[in-house]
C-alpha positions as CSV (number, residue, x, y, z in Angstrom):
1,X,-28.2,-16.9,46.3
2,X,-28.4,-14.2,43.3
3,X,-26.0,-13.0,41.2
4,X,-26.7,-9.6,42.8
5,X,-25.8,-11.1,46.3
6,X,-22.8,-12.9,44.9
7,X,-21.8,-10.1,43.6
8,X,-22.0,-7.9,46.6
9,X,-19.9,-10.1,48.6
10,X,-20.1,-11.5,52.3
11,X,-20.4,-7.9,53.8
12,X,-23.6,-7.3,51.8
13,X,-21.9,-4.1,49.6
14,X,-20.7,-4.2,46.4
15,X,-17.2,-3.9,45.9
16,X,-15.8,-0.7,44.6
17,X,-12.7,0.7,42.7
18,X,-11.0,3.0,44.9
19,X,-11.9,6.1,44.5
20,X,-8.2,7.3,45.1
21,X,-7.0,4.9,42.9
22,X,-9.2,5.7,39.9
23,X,-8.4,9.7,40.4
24,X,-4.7,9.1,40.1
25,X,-5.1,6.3,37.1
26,X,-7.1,9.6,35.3
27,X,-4.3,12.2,36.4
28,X,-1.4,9.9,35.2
29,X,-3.1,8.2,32.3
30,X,-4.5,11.2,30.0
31,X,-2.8,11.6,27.3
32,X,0.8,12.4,27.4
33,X,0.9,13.1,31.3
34,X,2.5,10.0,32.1
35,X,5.3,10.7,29.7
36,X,5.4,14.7,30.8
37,X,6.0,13.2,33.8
38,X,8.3,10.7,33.3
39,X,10.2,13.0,31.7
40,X,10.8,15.2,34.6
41,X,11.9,12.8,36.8
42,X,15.3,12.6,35.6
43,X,14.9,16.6,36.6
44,X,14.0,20.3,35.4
45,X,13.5,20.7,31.6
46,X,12.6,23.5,29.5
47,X,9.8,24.1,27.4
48,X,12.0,22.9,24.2
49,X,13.9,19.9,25.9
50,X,10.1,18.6,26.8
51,X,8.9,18.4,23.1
52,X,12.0,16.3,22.6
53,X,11.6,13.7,25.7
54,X,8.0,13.4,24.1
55,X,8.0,13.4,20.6
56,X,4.6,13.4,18.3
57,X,3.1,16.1,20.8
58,X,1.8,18.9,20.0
59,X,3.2,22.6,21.4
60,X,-0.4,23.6,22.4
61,X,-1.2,20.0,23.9
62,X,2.4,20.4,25.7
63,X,1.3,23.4,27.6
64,X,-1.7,22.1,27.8
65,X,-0.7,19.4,30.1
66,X,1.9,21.4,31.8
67,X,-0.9,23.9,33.0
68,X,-3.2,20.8,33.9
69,X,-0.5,19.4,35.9
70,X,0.6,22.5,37.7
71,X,-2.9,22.5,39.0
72,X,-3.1,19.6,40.0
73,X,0.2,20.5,42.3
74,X,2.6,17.8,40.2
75,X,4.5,20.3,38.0
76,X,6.4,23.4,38.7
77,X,7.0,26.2,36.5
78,X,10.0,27.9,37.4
79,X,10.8,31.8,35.0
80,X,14.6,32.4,35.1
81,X,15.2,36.0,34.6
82,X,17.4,37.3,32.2
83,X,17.2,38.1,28.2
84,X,15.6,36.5,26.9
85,X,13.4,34.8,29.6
86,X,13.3,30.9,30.5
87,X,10.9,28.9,31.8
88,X,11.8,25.6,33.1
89,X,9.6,23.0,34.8
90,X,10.1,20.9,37.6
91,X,7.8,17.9,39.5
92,X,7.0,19.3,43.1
93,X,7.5,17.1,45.9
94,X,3.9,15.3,45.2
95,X,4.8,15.0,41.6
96,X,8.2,13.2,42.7
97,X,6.2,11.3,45.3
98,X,4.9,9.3,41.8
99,X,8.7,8.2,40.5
100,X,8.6,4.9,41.9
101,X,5.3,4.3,40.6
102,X,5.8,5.3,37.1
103,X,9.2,3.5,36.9
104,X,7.6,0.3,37.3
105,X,5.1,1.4,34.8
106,X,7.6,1.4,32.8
107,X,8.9,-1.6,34.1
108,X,6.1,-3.8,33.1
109,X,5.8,-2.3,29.6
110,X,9.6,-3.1,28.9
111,X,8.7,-6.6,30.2
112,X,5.6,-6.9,28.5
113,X,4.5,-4.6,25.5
114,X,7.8,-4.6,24.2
């Protein structure tokens, strides 16, 4: 047998990363979108409570990442009226759908990059 063969398994194809899997692993693993996430699951923040959750970030990567993740449907951008104007952002319902993931992301880097 080859090493192709082996490699392709007993059903003759090659096995594959999910493709589901390695979309979300890109969403939640650019830079600083984990931890903009993260940081909103313990609920809405404003533009200036954000910089501190994440420090060492930039204010133009910050919105940045909040636009990419509104995009993508994660993040919610909420304008309060009144003087002077607030913005605050939320996750949306997929973006919450993540929480238990990233918890245990966190998880295993308390337990093992610590």
């Amino acid at each position: 047998m080859t090493a192709e063969a082996s490699a392709q398994g007993e059903s003759g194809a090659a096995e594959r990363v999910c493709p589901h899997f390695h979309a979300a692993i890109e969403l939640v693993g650019k830079r600083w979108s984990g931890a903009i996430l993260s940081a909103l699951t313990e609920g809405p923040r404003r533009f200036g409570e954000l910089t501190q959750a994440v420090p060492g970030m930039s204010d133009r990567l910050l919105s940045q990442r909040l636009r990419e993740l509104e995009e993508e449907g994660l993040v919610e951008r909420t304008v309060e009226a009144g003087a002077p104007v607030r913005v605050s952002y939320s996750l949306t319902e997929k973006g919450a759908d993540l929480s238990p993931a990233l918890g245990e992301l966190g998880a295993w880097g308390r337990r093992w990059l610590a």
